[in-house]
C-alpha positions in Angstrom: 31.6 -85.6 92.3 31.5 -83.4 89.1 34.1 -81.4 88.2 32.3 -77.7 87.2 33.0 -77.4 83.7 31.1 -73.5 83.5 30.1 -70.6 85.9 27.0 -69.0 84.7 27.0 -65.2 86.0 24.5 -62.2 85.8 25.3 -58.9 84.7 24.1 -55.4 86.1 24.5 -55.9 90.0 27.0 -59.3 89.9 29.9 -58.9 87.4 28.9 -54.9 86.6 28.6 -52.6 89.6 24.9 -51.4 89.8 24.0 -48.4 92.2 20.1 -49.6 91.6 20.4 -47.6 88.1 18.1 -49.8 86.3 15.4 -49.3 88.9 15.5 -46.2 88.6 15.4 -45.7 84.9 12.3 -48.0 85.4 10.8 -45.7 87.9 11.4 -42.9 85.5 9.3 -44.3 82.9 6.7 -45.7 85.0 6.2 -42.1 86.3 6.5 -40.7 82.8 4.1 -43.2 81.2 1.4 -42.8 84.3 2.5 -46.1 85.8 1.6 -46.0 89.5 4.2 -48.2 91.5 6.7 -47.8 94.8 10.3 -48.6 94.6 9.7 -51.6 96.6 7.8 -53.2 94.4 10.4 -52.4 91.5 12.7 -53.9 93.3 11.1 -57.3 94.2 10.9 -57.7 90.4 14.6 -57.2 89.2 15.9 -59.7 87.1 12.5 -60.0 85.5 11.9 -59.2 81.7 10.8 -55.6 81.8 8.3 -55.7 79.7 7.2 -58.5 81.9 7.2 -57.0 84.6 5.3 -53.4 82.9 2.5 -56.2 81.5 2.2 -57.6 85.4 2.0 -54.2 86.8 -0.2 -52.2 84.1 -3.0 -55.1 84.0 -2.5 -54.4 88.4 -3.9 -50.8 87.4 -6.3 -51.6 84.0 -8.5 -53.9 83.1 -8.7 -53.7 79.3 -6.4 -55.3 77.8 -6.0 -53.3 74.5 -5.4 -50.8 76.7 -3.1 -52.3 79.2 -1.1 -53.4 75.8 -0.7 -50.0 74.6 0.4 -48.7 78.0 2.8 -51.3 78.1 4.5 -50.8 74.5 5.0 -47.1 76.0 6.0 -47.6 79.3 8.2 -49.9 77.7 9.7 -48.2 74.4 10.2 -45.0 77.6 12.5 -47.2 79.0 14.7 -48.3 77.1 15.2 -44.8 75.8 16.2 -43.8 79.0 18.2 -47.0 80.1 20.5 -47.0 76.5 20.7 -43.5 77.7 22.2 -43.6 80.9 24.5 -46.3 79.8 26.1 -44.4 77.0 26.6 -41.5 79.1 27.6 -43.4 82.0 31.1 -44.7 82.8 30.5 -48.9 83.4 32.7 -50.4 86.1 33.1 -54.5 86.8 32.1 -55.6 90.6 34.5 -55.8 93.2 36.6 -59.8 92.4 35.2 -59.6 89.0 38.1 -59.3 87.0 39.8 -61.7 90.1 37.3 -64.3 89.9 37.6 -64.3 86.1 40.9 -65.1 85.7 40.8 -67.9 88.2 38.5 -69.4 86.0 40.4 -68.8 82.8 43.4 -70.8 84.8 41.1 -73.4 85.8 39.9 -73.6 82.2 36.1 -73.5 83.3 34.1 -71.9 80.9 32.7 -68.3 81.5 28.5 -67.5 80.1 26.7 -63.8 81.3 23.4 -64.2 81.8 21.2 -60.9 82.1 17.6 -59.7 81.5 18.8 -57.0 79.3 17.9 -56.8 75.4 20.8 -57.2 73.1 21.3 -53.4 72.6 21.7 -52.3 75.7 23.6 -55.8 76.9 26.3 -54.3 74.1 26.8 -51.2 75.6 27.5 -52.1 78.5 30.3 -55.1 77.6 31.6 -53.1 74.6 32.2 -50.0 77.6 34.4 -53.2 79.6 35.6 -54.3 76.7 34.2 -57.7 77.4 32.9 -58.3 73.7 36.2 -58.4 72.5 36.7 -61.6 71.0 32.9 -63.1 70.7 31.6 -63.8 67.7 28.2 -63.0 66.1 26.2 -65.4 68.1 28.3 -63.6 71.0 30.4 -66.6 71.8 34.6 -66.7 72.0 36.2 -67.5 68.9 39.8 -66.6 70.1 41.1 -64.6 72.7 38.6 -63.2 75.4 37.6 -62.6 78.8 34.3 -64.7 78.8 33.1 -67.3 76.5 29.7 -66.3 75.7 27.4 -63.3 76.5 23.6 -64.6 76.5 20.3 -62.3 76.7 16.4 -63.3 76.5 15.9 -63.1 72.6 17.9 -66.1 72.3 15.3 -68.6 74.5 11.6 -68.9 74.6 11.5 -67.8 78.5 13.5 -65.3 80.2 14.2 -65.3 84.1 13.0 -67.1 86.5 13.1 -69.8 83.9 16.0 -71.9 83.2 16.5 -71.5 79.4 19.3 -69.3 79.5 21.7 -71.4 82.1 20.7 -74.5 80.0 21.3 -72.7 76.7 24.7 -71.7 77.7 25.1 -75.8 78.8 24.1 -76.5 74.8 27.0 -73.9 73.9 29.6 -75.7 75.9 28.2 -79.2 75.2 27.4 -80.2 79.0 24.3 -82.0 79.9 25.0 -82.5 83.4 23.9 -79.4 85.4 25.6 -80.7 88.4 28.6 -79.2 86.9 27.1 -76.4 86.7 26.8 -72.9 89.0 24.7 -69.8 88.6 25.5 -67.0 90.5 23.2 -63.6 91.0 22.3 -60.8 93.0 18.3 -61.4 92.9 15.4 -64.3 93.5 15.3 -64.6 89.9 18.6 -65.6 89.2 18.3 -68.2 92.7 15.2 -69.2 91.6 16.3 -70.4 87.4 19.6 -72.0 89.0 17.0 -73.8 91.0 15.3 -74.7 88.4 17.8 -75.5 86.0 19.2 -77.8 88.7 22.4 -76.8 88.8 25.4 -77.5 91.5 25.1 -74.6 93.5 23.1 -71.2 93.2 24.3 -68.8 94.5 23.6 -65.1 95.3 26.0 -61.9 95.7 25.3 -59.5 98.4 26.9 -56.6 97.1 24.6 -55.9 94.3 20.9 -54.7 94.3 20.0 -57.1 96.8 21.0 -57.3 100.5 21.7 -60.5 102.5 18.3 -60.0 104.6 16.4 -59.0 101.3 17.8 -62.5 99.6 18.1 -65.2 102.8 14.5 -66.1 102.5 14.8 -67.6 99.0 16.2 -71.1 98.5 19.8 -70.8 97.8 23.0 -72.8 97.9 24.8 -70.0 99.5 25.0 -66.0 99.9 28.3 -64.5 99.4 29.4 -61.1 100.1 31.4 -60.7 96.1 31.5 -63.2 93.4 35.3 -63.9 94.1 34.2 -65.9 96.9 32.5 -68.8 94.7 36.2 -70.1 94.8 35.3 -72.5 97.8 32.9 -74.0 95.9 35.5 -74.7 93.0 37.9 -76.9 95.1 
């Protein structure tokens, strides 16, 4: 059996507490922009590029695509205003066996990646806030003493969630081409479905975050557990 060699984890919702905060935001600029969509809906698509997820929704509600285009850049640019927003004038807090999980890693000497659908800007405020940048380098990867060993967001792969480019990105980092000693852990379908794809060990989803137990049981998963401290049985 392979030994895991790294833990891939997602941000907002598995390693950073998240009252449904970015929903929200996104519902803000949805309704501020004219975007017509329920809560629902927003939810189903977390973990998704936003600006994904505002190009699937506005060409839902148009039919031109200049149009839909310039709806999006606005819905769009409206939200990250009001995301960068909240975080800098919100207090950040890691989830509950964050920190625990994290130094049973460090003991274990298994590498540490984040993963997260969030652009580079706001990814920064919120690990600068935990203090989790501390000791990354430019390309955001540990050059000395730190808490994790590389913070990854969309700009630096061709596909964002549900694909696999960031867990196999953060393979190239660490030099390991065997994604059986790998495991991705989330709180949504997205991050289930691009460990799935990526072929990794085990993926494996967080209940405590945005998503519920019933809302992530029906998507193929190597196990739901109710904090991210409890990926330790899957370690031994």
């Amino acid at each position: 059996m392979s030994a895991i060699k790294l833990v891939v984890f997602d941000m907002a919702g598995t390693t950073v507490q998240d009252q449904h905060e970015v929903e929200i935001c996104f519902i803000k600029a949805a309704s501020q922009t004219g975007l017509i969509v329920s809560p629902e809906r927003v939810l189903a698509l977390q973990g998704y590029s936003k600006r994904y997820v505002f190009e699937l929704l506005w060409s839902e509600q148009l039919t031109d695509n200049i149009e839909i285009q310039r709806k999006v850049d606005e819905s769009y640019q409206t939200f990250c205003e009001i995301l960068e927003n909240h975080y800098l004038d919100n207090p950040v807090y890691p989830t509950e066996g964050c920190l625990e999980i994290f130094s049973f890693l460090r003991e274990k000497k298994i590498n540490i990646a984040l993963t997260t659908g969030f652009y580079r800007k706001v990814a920064d405020i919120i690990l600068g806030k935990l203090g989790w940048l501390d000791g990354l380098n430019e390309q955001y990867i540990a050059n000395g003493n730190s808490l994790i060993d590389a913070s990854i967001t969309p700009e630096v792969v061709k596909n964002g969630r549900p694909e696999p480019d960031m867990i196999q990105y953060a393979m190239q980092i660490f030099g390991i081409t065997d994604p059986k000693q790998v495991i991705n852990i989330g709180d949504t379908p997205s991050d289930l479905l691009s460990g799935q794809k990526a072929g990794v060990k085990y993926s494996l989803g967080v209940t405590n975050g945005t998503h519920s137990e019933t809302q992530l049981r029906p998507y193929q998963n190597d196990g739901l557990l109710p904090n991210i401290a409890s990926i330790k049985k899957y370690l031994n």
